[in-house]
C-alpha positions in Angstrom: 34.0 7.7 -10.5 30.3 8.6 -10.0 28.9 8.8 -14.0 25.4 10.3 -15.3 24.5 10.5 -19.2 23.5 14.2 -20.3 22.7 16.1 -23.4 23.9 18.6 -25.1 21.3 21.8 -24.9 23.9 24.0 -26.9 27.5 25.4 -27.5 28.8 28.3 -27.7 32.5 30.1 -27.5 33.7 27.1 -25.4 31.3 26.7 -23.4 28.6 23.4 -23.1 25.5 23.5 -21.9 23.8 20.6 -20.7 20.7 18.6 -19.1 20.7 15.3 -17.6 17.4 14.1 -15.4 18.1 13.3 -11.9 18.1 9.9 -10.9 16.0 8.2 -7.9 17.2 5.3 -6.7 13.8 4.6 -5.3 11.4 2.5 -7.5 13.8 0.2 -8.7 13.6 -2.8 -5.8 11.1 -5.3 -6.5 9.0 -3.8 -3.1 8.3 -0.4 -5.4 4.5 -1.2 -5.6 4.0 -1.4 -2.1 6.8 0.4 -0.2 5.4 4.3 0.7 8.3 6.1 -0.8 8.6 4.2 -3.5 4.9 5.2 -4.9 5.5 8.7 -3.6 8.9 8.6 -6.0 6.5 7.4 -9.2 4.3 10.3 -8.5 6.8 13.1 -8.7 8.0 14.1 -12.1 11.2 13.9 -13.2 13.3 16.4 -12.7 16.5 17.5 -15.1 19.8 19.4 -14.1 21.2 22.2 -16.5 25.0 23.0 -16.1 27.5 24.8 -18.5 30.8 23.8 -18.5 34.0 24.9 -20.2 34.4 22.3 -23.5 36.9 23.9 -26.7 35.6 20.9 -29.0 32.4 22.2 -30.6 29.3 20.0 -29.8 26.0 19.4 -31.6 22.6 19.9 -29.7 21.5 16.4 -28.6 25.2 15.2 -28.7 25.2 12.7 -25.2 28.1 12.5 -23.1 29.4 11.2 -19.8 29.6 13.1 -17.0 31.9 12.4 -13.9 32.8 13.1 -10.2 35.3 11.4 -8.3 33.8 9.4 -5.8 36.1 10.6 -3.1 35.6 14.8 -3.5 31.8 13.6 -3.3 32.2 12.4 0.0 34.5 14.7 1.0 31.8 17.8 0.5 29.1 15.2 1.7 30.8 14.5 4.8 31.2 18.2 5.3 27.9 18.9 5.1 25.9 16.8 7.6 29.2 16.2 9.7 30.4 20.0 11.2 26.7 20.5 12.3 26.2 17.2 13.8 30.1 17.7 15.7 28.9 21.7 16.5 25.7 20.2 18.1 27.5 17.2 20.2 30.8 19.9 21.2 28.2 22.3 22.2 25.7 19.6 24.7 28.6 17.4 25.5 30.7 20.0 26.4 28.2 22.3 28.7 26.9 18.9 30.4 30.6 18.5 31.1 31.1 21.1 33.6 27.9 20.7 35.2 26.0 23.6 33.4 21.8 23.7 33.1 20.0 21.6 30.9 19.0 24.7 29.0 22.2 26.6 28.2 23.6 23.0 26.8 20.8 23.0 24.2 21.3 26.6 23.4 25.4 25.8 23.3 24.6 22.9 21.2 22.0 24.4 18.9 24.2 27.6 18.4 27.4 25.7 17.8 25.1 23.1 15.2 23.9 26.6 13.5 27.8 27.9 13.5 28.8 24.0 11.7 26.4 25.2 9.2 26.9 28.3 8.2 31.0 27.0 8.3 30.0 24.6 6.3 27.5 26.0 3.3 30.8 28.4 2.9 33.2 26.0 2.7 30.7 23.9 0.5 30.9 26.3 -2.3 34.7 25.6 -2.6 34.6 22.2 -2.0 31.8 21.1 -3.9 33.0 18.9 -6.8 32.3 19.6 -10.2 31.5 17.2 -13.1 33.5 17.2 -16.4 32.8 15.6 -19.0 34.5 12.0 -19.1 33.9 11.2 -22.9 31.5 12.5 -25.8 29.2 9.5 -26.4 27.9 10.7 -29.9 24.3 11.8 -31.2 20.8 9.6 -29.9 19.6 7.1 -32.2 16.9 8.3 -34.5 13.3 7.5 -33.6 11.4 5.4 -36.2 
């Protein structure tokens, strides 16, 4: 299970609302100072993620809790992704170079079938895609002194 700390923004008829700040996994190796993306990743501000979710239990704004998605539906929508393009594209070359066809009309194959993988794909994705629940209410932020 794949976990991210958020905040509660608001609730409201059972539904949460909340923010988390995306997480960069550049920056943290001890080569940070003088690896390229690792400066370009301190330069960029942080971003945060909203997300309403269904949640009966009312919650307080600034409440934190843990957020979850199975590793494995991840993957799954991951592999989906970057995989049916890649498998159109090699099909489509493979395939025309196969019976002997031009050069050209194996790219075109290729890049057509790649571009078909895709569009398969970002439909599929919005089934697929896993989303996170909440795994356990963590309580409010310690007050700042």
């Amino acid at each position: 299970m794949m976990e991210a700390l958020a905040r509660v923004e608001s609730w409201e008829q059972g539904q949460v609302t909340l923010c988390w700040r995306v997480q960069s996994a550049c920056g943290h190796c001890h080569e940070s100072d003088s690896c390229g993306t690792g400066v370009i990743a301190k330069g960029l501000t942080p971003r945060s993620q909203r997300l309403t979710l269904p949640w009966s239990t009312p919650l307080t704004p600034g409440t934190q809790v843990s957020l979850g998605i199975p590793e494995q539906q991840l993957l799954g929508a991951a592999a989906l992704v970057y995989l049916l393009p890649l498998l159109g594209l090699l099909v489509g070359v493979g395939g025309i170079s196969l019976l002997g066809g031009a050069e050209a009309v194996a790219l075109a194959t290729g890049l057509g079938l790649a571009l078909t993988g895709f569009m398969t794909a970002r439909k599929l994705a919005d089934r697929l895609t896993p989303t996170p629940r909440i795994i356990k209410v963590l309580g409010q932020p310690a007050a700042e002194s």
